[in-house]
C-alpha positions in Angstrom: -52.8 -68.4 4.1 -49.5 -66.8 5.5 -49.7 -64.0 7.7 -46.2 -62.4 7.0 -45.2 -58.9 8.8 -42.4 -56.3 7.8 -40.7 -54.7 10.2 -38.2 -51.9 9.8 -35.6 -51.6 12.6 -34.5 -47.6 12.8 -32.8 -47.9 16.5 -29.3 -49.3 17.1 -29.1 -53.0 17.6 -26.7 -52.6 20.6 -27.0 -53.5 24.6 -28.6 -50.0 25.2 -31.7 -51.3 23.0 -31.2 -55.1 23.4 -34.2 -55.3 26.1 -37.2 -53.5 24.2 -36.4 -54.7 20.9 -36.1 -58.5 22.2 -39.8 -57.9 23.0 -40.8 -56.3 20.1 -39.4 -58.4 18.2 -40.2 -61.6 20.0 -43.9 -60.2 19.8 -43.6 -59.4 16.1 -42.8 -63.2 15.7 -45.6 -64.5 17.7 -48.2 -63.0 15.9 -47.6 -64.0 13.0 -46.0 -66.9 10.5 -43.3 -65.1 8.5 -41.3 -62.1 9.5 -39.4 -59.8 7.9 -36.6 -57.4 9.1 -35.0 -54.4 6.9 -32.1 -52.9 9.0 -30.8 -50.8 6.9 -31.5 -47.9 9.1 -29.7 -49.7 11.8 -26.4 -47.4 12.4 -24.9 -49.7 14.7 -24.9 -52.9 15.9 -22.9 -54.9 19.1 -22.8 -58.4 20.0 -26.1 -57.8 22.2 -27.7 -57.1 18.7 -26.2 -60.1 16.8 -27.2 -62.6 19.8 -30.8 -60.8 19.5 -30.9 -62.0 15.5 -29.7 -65.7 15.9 -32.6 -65.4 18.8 -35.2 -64.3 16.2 -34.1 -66.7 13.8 -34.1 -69.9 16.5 -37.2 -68.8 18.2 -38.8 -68.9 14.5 -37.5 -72.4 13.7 -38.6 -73.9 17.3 -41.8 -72.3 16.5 -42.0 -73.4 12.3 -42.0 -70.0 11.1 -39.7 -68.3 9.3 -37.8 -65.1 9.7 -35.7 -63.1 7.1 -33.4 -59.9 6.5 -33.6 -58.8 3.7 -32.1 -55.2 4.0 -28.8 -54.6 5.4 -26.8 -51.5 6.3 -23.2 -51.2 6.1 -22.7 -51.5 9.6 -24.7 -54.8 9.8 -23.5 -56.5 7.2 -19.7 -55.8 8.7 -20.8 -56.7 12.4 -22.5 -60.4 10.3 -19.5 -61.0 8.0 -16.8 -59.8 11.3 -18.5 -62.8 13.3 -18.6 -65.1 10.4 -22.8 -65.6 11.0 -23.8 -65.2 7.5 -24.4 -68.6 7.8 -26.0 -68.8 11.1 -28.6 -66.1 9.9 -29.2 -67.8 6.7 -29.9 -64.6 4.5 -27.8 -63.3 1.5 -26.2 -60.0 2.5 -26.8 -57.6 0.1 -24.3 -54.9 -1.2 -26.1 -52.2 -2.9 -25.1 -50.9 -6.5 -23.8 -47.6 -5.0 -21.6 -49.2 -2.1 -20.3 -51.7 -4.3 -19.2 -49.0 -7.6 -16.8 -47.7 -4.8 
């Protein structure tokens, strides 16, 4: 059996955050096998928050697990597609219906 966790990020992912939510979300990891993140209250994001991510993302694939985003906000989605790590975080970013009619 999986033990898969959601987690909903509501602070920026910038430098000012970088140190508490590495723990957290090194933590969240560790106890358990799949992990799921949904920024889309995340209003910002820096490169301290990007690095944190591809962190998450490595730290799960040393460690077999697995970690996904699967809610994005406008700002992270830009700061992903800016840096050209859609690939590097290996989730679909998706635009919602409302963002996209604009």
């Amino acid at each position: 059996m999986t033990n898969s966790q959601r987690l909903s990020l509501t602070d920026d992912l910038t430098i000012y955050h970088a140190l508490e939510q590495k723990t957290a979300l090194l933590d969240a990891l560790a106890n358990s096998d799949e992990l799921e993140l949904d920024l889309m209250q995340v209003g910002a994001i820096d490169t301290a928050g990007l690095q944190l991510l591809v962190l998450l993302k490595k730290e799960a694939q040393r460690a077999g697990k697995r970690v996904h985003i699967d809610a994005h906000s406008q700002a992270v989605r830009s700061a992903i597609e800016f840096c050209n790590l859609a690939t590097e975080l290996g989730d679909p970013l998706v635009i919602p219906a409302a963002e996209s009619a604009g």
